[in-house]
Backbone as CSV, one residue per row, in Angstrom:
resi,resn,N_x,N_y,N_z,CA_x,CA_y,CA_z,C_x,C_y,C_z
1,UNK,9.404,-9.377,-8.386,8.971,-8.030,-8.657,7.463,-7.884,-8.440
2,UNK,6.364,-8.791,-8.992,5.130,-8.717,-8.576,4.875,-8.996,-7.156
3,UNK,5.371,-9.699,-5.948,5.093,-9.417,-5.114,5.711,-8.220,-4.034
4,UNK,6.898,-7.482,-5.016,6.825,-5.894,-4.444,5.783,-4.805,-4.927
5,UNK,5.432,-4.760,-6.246,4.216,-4.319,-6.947,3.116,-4.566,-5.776
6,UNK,2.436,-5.781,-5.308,1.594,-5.821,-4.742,1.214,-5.443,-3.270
7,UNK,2.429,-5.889,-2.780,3.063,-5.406,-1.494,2.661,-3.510,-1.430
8,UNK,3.172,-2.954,-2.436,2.988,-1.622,-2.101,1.732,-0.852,-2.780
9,UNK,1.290,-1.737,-3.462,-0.992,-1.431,-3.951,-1.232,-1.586,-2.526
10,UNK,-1.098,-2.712,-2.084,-1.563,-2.939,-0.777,-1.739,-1.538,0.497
11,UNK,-0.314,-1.153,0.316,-0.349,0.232,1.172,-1.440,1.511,0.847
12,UNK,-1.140,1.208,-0.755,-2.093,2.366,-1.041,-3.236,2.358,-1.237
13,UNK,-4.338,2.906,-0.511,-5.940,2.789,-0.378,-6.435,3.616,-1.998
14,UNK,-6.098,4.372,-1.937,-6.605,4.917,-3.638,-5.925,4.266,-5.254
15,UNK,-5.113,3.017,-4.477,-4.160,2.709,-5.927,-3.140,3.289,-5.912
16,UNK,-2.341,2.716,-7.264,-1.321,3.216,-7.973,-0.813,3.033,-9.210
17,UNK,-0.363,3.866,-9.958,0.112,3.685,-11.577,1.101,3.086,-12.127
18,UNK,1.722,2.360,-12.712,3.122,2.010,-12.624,4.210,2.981,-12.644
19,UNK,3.781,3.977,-13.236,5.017,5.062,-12.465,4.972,5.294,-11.031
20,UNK,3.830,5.616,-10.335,4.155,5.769,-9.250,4.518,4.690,-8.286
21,UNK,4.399,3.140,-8.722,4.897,1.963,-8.489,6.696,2.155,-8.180
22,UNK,6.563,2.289,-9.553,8.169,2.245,-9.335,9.360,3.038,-9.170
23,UNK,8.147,4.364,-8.914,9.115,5.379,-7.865,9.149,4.725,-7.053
24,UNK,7.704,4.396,-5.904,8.090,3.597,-4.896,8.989,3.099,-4.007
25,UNK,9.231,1.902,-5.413,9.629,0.827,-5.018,11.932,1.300,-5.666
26,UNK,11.700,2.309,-6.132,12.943,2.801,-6.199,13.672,1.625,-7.339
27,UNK,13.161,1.657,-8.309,13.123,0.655,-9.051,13.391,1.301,-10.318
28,UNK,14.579,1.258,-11.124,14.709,1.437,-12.391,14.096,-0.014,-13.342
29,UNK,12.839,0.812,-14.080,12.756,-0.208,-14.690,11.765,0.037,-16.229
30,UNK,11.895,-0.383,-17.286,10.864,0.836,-18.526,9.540,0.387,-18.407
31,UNK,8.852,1.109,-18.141,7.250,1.791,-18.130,6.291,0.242,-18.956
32,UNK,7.187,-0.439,-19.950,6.518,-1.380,-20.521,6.474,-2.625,-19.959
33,UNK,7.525,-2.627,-19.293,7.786,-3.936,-18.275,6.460,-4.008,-17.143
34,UNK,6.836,-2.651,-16.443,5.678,-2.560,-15.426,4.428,-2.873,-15.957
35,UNK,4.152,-2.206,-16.680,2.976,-2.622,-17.347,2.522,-4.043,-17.616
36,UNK,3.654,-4.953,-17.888,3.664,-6.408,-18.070,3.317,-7.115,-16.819
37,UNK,3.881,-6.940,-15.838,3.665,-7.357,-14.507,2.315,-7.070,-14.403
38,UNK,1.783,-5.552,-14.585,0.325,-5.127,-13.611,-0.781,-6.005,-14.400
39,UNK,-0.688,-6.450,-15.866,-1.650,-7.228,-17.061,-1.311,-8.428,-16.841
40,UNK,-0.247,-9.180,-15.812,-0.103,-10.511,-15.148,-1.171,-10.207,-14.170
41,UNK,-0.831,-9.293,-12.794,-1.522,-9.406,-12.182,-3.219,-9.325,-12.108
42,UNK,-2.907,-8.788,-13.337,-4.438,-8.035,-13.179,-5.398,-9.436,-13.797
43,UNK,-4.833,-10.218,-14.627,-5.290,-11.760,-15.072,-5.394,-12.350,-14.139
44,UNK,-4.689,-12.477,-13.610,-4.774,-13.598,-12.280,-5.703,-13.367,-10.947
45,UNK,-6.119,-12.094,-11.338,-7.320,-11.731,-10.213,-6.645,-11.016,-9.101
46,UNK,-5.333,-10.689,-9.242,-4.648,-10.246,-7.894,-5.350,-9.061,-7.521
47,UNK,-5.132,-8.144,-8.961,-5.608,-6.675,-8.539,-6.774,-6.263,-9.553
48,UNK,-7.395,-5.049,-9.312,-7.971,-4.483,-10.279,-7.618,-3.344,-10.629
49,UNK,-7.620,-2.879,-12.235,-7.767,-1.707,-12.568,-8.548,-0.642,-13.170
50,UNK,-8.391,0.560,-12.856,-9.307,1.317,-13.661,-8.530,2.711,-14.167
51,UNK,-9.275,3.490,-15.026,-8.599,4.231,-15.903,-9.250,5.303,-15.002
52,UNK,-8.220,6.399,-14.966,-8.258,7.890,-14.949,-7.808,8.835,-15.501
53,UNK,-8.179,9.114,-16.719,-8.028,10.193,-17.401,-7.156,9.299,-18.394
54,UNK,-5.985,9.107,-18.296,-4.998,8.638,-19.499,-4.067,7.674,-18.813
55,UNK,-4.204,7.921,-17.205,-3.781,6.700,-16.278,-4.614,5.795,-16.015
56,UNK,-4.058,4.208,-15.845,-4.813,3.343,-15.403,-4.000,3.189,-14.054
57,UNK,-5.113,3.028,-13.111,-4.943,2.859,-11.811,-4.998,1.622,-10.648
58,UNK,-4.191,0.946,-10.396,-4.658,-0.421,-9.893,-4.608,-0.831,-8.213
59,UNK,-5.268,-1.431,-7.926,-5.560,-1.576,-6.489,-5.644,-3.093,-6.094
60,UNK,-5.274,-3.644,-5.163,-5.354,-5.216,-4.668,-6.852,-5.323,-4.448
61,UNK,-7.029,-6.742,-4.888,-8.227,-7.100,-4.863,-8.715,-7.212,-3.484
62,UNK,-8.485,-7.032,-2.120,-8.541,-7.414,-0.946,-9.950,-8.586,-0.312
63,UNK,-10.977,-7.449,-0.706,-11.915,-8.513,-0.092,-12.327,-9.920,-0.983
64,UNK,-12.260,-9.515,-2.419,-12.637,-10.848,-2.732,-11.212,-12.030,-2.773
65,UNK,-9.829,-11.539,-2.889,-9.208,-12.555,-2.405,-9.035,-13.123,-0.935
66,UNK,-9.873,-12.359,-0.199,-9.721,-13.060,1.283,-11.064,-13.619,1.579
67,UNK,-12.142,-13.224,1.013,-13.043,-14.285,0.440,-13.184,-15.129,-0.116
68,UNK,-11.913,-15.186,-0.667,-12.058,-16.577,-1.642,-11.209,-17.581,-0.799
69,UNK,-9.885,-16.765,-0.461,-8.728,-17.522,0.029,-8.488,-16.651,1.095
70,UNK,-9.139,-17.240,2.074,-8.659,-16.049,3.445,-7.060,-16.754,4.226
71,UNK,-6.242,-15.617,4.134,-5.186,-15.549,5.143,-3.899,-15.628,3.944
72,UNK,-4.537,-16.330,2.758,-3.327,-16.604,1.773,-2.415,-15.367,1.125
73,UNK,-3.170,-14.046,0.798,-2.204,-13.308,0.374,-1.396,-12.655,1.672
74,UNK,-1.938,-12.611,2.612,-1.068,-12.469,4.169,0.096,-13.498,4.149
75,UNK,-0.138,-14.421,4.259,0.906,-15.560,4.356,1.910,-15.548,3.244
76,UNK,1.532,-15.058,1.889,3.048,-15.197,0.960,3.510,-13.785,1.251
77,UNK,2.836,-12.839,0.812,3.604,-11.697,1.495,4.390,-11.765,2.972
78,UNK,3.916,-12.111,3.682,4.662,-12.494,4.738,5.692,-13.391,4.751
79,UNK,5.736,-14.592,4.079,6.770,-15.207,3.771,7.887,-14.740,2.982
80,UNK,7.855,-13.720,1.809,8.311,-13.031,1.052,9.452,-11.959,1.662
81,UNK,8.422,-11.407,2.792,9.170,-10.312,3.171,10.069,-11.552,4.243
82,UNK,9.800,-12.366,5.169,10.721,-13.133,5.555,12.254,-13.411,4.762
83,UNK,11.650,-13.794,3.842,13.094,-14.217,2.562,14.128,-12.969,1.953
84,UNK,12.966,-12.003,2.308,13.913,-10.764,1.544,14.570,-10.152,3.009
85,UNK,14.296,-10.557,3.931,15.229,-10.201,5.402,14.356,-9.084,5.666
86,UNK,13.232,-8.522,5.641,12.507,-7.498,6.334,11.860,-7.902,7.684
């Protein structure tokens, strides 16, 4: 599930909320869960977030994980979507 979460921050240049995540991703799933995933990711340095208004908004970290680790979030996403038959 976090690397569909990330997969589709990725698309979006302004972010996204976990509701609008998991419209998305066409995903029944409760609002607290998502939330669990985005406070994984957001520990682990994947993404960042910020608040707007009463939404928090989160976005892939891009340049500093390809600064840190260039080609790596390309390569599991890519492998990922391999496995899931895309």
């Amino acid at each position: 599930m976090r690397l569909s979460i990330v997969a589709e921050l990725r698309k979006a240049e302004d972010g996204l909320n976990c509701v609008e995540t998991t419209s998305r991703l066409k995903c029944a799933m409760p609002k607290s869960t998502c939330s669990q995933h985005y406070r994984i990711l957001r520990e682990s340095g994947v993404i960042h977030s910020e608040r707007r208004g009463v939404e928090l908004t989160s976005r892939v970290r891009r340049k500093e994980l390809e600064s840190r680790f260039p080609g790596l979030l390309d390569n599991i996403l890519k492998s990922w979507r391999k496995e899931q038959g895309e």
